[in-house]
C-alpha positions in Angstrom: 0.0 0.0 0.0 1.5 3.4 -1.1 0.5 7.4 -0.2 -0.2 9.1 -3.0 -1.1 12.8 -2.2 -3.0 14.7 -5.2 -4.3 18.0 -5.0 -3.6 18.5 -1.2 -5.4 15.0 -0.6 -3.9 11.6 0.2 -5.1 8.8 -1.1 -3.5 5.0 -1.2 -2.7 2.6 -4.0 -2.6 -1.0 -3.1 0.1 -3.2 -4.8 0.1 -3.9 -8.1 -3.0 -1.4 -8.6 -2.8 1.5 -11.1 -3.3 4.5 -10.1 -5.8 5.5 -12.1 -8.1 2.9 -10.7 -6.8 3.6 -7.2 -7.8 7.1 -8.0 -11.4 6.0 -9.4 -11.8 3.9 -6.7 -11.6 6.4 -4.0 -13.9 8.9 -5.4 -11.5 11.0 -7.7 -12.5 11.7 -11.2 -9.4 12.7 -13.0 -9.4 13.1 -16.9 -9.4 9.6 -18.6 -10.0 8.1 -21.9 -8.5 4.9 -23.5 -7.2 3.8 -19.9 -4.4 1.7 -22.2 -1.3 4.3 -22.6 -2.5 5.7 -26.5 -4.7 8.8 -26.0 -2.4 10.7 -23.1 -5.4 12.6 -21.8 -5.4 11.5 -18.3 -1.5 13.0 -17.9 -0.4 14.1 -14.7 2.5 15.3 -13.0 4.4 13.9 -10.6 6.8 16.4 -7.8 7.9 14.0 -5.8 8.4 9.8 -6.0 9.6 7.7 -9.1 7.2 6.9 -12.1 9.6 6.3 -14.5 9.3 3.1 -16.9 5.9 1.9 -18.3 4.1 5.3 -17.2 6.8 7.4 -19.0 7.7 5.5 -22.1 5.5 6.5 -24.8 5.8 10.2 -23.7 8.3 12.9 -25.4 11.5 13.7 -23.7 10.3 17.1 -22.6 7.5 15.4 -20.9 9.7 13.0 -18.9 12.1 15.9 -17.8 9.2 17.4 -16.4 7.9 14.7 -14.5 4.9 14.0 -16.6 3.5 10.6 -16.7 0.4 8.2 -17.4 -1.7 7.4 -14.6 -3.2 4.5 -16.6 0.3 2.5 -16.9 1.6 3.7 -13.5 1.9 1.1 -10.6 3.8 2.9 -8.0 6.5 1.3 -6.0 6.8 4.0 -3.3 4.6 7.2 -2.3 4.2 9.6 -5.1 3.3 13.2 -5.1 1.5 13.9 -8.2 -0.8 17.3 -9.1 -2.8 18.4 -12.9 -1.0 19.9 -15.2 -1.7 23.1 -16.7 -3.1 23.7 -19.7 -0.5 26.1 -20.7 1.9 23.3 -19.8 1.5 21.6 -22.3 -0.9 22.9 -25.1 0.5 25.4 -27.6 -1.8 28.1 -29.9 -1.8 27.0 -33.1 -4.0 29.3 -36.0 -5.7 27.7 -38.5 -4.1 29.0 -41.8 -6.6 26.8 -44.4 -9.3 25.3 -44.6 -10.9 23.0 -47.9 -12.9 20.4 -48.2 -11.4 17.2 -50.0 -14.6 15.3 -49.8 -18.3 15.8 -48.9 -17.3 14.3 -45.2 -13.6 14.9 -45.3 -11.8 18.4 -44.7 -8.5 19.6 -44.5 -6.5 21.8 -42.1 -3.2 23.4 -42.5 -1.9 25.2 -39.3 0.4 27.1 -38.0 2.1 26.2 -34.9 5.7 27.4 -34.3 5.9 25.4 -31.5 5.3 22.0 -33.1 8.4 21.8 -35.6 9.8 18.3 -34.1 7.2 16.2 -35.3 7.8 12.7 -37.7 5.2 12.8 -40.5 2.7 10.3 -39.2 2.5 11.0 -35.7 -0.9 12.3 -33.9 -1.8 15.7 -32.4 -4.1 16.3 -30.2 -6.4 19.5 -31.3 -8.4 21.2 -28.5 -11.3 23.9 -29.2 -10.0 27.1 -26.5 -13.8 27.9 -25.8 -14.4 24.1 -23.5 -11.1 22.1 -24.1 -12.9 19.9 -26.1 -10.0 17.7 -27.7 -9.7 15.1 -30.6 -6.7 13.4 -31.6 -5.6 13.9 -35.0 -2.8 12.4 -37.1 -0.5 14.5 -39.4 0.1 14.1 -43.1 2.5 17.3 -43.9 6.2 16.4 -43.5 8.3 19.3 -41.6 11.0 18.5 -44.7 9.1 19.8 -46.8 5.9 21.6 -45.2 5.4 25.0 -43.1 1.9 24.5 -42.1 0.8 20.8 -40.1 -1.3 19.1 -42.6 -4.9 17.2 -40.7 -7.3 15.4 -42.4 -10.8 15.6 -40.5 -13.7 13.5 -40.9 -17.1 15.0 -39.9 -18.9 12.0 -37.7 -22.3 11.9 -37.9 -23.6 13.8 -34.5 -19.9 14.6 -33.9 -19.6 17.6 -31.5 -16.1 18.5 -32.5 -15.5 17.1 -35.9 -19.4 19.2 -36.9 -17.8 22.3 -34.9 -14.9 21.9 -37.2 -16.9 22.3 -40.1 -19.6 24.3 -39.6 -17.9 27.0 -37.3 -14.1 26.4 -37.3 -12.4 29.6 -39.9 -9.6 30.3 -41.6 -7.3 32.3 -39.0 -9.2 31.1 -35.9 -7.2 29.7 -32.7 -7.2 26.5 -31.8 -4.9 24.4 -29.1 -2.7 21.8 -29.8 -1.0 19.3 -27.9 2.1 17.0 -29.3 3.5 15.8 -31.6 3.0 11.6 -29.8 2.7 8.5 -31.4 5.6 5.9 -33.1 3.8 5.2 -36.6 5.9 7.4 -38.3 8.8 6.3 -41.6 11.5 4.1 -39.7 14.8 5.1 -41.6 17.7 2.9 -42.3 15.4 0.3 -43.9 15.1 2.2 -47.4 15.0 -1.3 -49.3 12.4 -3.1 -47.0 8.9 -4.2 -48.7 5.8 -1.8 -46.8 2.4 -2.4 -46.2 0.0 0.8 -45.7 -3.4 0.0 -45.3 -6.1 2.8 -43.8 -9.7 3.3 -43.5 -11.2 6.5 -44.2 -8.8 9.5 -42.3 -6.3 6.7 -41.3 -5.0 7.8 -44.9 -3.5 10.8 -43.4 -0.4 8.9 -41.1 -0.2 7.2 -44.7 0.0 9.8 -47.1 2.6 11.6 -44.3 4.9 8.6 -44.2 4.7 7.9 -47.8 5.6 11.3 -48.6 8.5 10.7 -46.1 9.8 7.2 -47.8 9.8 9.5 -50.8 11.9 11.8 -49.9 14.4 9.1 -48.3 14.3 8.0 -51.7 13.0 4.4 -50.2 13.8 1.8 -52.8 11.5 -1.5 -51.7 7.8 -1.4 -52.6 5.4 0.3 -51.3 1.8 -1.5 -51.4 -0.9 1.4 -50.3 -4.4 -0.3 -49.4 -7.2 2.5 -48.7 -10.6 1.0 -47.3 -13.6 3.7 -47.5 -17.5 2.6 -47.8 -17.9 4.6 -51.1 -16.4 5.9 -54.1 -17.3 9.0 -53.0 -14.7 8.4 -49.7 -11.5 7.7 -51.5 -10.7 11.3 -50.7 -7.4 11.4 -52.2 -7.6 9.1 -54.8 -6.4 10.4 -58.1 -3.5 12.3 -55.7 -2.5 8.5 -54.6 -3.0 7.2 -58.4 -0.3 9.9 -59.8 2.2 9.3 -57.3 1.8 5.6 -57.7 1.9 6.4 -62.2 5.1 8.1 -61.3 6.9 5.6 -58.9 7.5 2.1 -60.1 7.5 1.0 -56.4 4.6 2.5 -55.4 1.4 0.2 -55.6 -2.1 1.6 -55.3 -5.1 -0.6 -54.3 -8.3 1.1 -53.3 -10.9 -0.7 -51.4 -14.7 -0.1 -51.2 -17.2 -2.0 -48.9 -19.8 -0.7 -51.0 -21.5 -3.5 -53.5 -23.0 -0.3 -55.8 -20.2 1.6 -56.2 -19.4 0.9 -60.1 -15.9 0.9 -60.7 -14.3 -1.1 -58.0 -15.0 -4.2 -57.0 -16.7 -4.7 -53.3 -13.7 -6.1 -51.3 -12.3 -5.3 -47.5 -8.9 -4.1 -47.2 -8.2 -7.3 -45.3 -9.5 -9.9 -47.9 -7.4 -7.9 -50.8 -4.4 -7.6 -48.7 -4.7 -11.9 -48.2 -5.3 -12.7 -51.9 -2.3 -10.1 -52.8 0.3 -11.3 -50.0 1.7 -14.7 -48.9 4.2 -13.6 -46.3 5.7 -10.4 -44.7 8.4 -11.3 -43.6 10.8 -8.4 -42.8 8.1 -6.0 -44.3 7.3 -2.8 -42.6 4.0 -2.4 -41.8 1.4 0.7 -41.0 -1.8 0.2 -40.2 -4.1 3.4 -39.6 -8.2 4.0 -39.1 -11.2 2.2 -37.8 -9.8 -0.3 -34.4 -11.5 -3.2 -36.3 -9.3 -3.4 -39.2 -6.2 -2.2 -37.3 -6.5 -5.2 -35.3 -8.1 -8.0 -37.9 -4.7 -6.8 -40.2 -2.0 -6.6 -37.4 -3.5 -10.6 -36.1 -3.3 -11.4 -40.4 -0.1 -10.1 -41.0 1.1 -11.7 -38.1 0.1 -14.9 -39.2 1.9 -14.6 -42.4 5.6 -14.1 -40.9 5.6 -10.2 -39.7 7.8 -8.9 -37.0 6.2 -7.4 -33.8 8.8 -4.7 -33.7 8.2 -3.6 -37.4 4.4 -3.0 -37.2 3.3 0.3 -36.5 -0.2 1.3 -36.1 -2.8 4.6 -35.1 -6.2 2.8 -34.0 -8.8 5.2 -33.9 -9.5 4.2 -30.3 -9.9 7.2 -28.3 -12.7 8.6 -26.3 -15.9 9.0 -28.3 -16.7 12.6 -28.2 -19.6 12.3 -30.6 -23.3 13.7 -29.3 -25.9 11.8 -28.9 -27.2 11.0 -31.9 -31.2 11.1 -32.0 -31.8 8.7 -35.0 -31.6 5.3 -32.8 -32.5 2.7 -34.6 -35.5 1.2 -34.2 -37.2 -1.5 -31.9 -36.3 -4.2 -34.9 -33.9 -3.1 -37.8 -33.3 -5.4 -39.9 -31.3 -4.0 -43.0 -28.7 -4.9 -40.3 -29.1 -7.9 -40.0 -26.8 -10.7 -42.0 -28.4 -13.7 -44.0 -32.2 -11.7 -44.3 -33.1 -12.9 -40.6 -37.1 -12.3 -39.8 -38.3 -11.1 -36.6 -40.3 -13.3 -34.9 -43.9 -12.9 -34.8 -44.3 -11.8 -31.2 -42.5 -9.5 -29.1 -42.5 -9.2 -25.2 -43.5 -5.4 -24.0 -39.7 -5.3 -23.1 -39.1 -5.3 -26.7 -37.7 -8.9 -27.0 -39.1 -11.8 -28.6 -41.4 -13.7 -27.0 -40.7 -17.2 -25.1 -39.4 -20.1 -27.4 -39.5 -23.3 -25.7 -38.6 -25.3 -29.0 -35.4 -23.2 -29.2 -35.0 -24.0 -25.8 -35.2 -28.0 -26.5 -33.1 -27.6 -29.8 -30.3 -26.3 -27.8 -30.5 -29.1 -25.0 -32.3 -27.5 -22.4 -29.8 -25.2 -22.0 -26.9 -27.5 -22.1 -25.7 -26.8 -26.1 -26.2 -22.8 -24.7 -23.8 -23.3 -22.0 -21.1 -24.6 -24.2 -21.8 -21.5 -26.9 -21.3 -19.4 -24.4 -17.9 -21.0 -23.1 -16.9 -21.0 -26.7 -18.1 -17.2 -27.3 -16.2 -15.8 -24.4 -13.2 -17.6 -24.7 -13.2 -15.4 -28.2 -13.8 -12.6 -27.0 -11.2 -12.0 -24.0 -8.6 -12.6 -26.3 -10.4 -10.7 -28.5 -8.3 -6.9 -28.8 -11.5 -5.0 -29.9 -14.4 -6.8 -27.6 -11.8 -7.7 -24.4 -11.6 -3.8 -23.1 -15.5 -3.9 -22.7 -14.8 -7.3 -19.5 -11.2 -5.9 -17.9 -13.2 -5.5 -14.8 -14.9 -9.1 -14.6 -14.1 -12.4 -14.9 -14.7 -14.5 -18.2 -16.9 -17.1 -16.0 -19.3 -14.4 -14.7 -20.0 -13.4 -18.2 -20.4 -16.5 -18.5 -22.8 -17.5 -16.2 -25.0 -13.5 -16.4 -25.3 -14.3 -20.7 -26.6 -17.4 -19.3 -29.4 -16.8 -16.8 -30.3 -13.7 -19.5 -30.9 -15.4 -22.2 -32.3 -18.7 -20.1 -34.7 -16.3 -19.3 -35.5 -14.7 -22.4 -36.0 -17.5 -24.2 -37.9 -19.4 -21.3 -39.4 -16.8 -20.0 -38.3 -18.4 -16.4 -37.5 -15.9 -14.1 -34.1 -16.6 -13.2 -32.4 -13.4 -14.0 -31.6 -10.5 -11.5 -28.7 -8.6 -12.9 -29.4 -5.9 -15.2 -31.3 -5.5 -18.6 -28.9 -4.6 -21.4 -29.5 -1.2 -21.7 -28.6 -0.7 -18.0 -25.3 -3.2 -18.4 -23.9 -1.6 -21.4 -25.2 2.0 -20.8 -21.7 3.4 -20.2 -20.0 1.2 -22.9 -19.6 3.2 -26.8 -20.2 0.5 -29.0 -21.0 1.3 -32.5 -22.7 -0.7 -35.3 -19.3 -2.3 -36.7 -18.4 -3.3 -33.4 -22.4 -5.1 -32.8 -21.9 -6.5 -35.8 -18.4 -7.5 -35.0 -19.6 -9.8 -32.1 -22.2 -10.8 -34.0 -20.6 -12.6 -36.0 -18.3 -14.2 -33.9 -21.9 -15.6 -31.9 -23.0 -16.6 -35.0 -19.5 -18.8 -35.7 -20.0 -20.4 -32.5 -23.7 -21.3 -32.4 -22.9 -23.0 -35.8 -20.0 -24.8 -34.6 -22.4 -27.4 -32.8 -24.0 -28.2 -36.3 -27.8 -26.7 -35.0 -30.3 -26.3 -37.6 -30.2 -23.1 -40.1 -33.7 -22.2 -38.7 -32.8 -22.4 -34.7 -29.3 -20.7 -35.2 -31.2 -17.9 -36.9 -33.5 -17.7 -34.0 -31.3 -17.4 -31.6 -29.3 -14.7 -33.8 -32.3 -13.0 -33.6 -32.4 -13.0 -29.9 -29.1 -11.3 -29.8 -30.0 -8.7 -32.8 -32.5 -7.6 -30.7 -30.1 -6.2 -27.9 -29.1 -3.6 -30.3 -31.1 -1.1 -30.0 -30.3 -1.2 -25.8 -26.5 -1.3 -26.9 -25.3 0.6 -29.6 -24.9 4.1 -29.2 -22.3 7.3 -29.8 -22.1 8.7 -26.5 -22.8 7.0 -22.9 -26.4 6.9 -21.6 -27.1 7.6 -17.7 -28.0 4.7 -16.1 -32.2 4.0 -15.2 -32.0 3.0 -11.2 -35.9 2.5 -9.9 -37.7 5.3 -12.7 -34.5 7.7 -12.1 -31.8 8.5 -14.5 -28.4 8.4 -12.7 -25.3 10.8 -14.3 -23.2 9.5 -16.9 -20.0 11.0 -15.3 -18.7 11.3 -11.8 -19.8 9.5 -8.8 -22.6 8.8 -7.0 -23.3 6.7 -2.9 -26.3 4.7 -3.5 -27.6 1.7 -1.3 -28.6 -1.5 -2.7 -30.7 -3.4 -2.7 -29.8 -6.6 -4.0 -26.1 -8.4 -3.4 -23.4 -7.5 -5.9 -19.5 -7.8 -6.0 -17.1 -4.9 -5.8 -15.0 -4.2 -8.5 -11.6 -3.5 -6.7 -11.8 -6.2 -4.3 -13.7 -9.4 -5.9 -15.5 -9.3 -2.6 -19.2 -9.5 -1.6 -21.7 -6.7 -1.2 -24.3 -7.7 0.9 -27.7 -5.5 0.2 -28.9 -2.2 2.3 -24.9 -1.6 1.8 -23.8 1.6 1.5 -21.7 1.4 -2.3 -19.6 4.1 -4.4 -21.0 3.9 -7.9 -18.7 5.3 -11.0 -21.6 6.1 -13.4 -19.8 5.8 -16.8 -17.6 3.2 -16.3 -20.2 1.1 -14.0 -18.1 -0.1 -11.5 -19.3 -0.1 -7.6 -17.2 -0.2 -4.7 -17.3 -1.4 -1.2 -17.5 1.1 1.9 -13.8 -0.9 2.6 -12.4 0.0 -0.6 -14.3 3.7 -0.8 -12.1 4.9 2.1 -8.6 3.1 0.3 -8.0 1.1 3.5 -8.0 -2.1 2.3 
């Protein structure tokens, strides 16, 4: 157990505890966002102990000389000291010098920043709006060889408070606030005749077009393969720019990708499917991968496969905190242009909005048995899953396990054997978007199949699970419904229970009428032990 004393208030860290979560679970509500090293927002700065190594590693020199570090990768080994930074620390003006718009949902920025001149041309900023401090993280495509101005590609998201404020309100000559240069995907010199691999989706061009731009100018000698996945045509925002530096470089290979069936020109193929018909081995290949966290980590787990170093991958996941709005077009009760394979809706629904009992499903699948090992199958998946495992860092894969099972016993049933919370409750603090529904989707599907069950009960069941969507997908968190009442989305609140639970810090149980701290966007509770830290 270790002192830490932050803003004039102790507070203790058990052993190997971060201290982030030893933060969270005392009641302190520090600026936080992936909670895995990448986005930097939850920074702080440490006066007095040792935080050097993991917490320090990924930050620039500066920042370590300052005693910066990331609370998120931080397990102290003595007392620490620690305090916010201020803003002026470490965000710089920056003036936006142009502004045009490369696509209908795609805009550039160049901006001036003297203070941002040390930068490697694929690295991120981090661009803040001055009026709130709302920030987004965005990666650079100008190289300082060659370029004045830092060059950002922005993609308006639908709903998206800052990427809309960006280009509906953001000017020519206005201030922003930046914050960087950070990151490692950026041209690795010294291996000018290794084979690369770019592939992006949507903005992830940008680190791309930076780094190939860079491997130009180093005159890099191996070929270059450059795989752009958008949904449309209409996306490839830089296409003809990509096709004349490809026309003009025999090394340079250009292959864009649509999703898209109606889209004319190019056939309908991933970046991943291409990339694996294209590719047998990459083997001392240099790699980038940029955009969407789904194709990031389906590419990094391919190449992988087929002989890539570890140590020559670089990527820029798009996985930091969601800023986007609520968006007020939910889908519906039952979409089901959604849905894979033309699945119907069952003919009855319960007033809850899922279907209604199904005792034959029930028998097809063993009376539960044939669910129980679907479910074992499913999560096995899915913690070693790098997309779907963030979502269960804070419970164990055999109480998913056994809540999915009760659930959907009940669902289909109709038994009441269920006492945990609805979906919507569950996942209310959890962004998950479409791709990512569909993304575990189709693992369920994989498994359910894997036991050879009829077409027409596997569907059924599917359908079960589609049906959670519209209590599960969303852009922004939802506050939590607790008898009628809508709890807060951020911060804390002390509530007392009413039915037994487990604390998150210590695995121990919470007996009702308990007095518990509740985090209401992450969803964890803790004990009246662990609220006070003395445990």
């Amino acid at each position: 157990m270790h002192n830490i004393k932050f803003n004039n208030k102790t507070y203790q860290c058990r052993d190997n505890e971060n201290l982030l979560d030893a933060l969270l679970r005392q009641g302190v509500e520090p600026s936080f966002s992936c909670r895995k090293g990448s986005c930097h927002v939850c920074m702080l700065k440490c006066s007095s102990g040792d935080v050097s190594g993991d917490a320090q590693k990924d930050l620039r020199p500066v920042f370590v000389d300052n005693g910066f570090f990331l609370p998120c990768m931080c397990k102290p080994g003595g007392d620490l000291e620690i305090r916010e930074i201020d803003r002026d620390e470490i965000y710089t003006p920056a003036y936006v010098q142009k502004k045009e718009y490369l696509s209908d949902n795609v805009c550039r920025l160049l901006i001036e920043c003297n203070g941002i001149t040390d930068y490697q041309p694929g690295q991120f900023i981090n661009l803040s709006r001055p009026a709130d401090g709302l920030t987004r993280s965005y990666s650079l495509a100008s190289c300082p060889d060659e370029d004045y101005f830092l060059e950002l590609h922005v993609q308006r998201m639908q709903g998206g408070e800052l990427s809309n404020w960006i280009f509906n309100e953001l000017n020519e000559f206005d201030e922003v606030e930046i914050q960087g240069p950070n990151g490692h995907c950026h041209y690795q010199q010294g291996m000018s005749s290794a084979p690369i691999l770019m592939a992006a989706s949507n903005t992830g061009l940008a680190p791309v077009i930076g780094i190939l731009r860079q491997a130009i100018i180093s005159k890099h000698s191996g070929d270059i393969y450059i795989y752009h996945e958008c949904n449309t045509l209409n996306d490839l925002y830089l296409n003809e720019y990509i096709q004349n530096l490809a026309d003009s470089h025999e090394n340079i290979h250009y292959r864009p990708c649509v999703l898209d069936e109606d889209n004319g020109s190019v056939a309908a193929q991933s970046a991943a499917k291409r990339i694996s018909s294209d590719h047998e081995n990459f083997n001392n290949w240099l790699i980038y991968l940029s955009g969407s966290d789904r194709m990031v980590s389906q590419l990094q787990t391919d190449v992988l496969t087929k002989g890539a170093q570890d140590t020559l991958i670089f990527t820029d996941a798009f996985d930091h905190k969601d800023l986007r709005v609520n968006n007020q077009a939910q889908r519906s009760t039952y979409d089901k242009s959604a849905i894979k394979e033309n699945i119907k809706p069952p003919p009855q629904y319960t007033e809850s909005g899922y279907p209604a009992p199904d005792p034959e499903l029930w028998q097809a699948l063993d009376n539960g048995k044939t669910l129980n090992l679907i479910l074992h199958d499913f999560y096995t998946i899915v913690y070693a899953d790098p997309i779907l495992s963030p979502f269960f860092s804070k419970i164990t894969i055999q109480r998913s396990i056994e809540k999915s099972y009760l659930f959907l016993r009940q669902v289909i049933t109709g038994e009441k054997v269920y006492i945990g919370d609805r979906p919507r409750n569950a996942h209310h603090w959890m962004v998950i978007t479409n791709e990512i529904f569909d993304y575990r989707e189709a693992i369920m599907a994989k498994c359910i199949r894997d036991y050879d069950i009829p077409e027409q009960i596997v569907k059924r069941l599917i359908d079960i699970n589609e049906s959670f969507r519209k209590d599960i997908v969303k852009d922004t968190p939802w506050n939590k419904i607790v008898n009628g009442v809508e709890i807060p989305v951020d911060g804390f609140e002390e509530i007392e229970i009413d039915c037994g639970c487990i604390c998150d810090s210590c695995q121990q149980a919470i007996e009702p009428g308990e007095t518990v701290r509740y985090h209401t966007r992450l969803g964890e509770v803790y004990c009246s032990t662990c609220m006070t830290g003395d445990n």
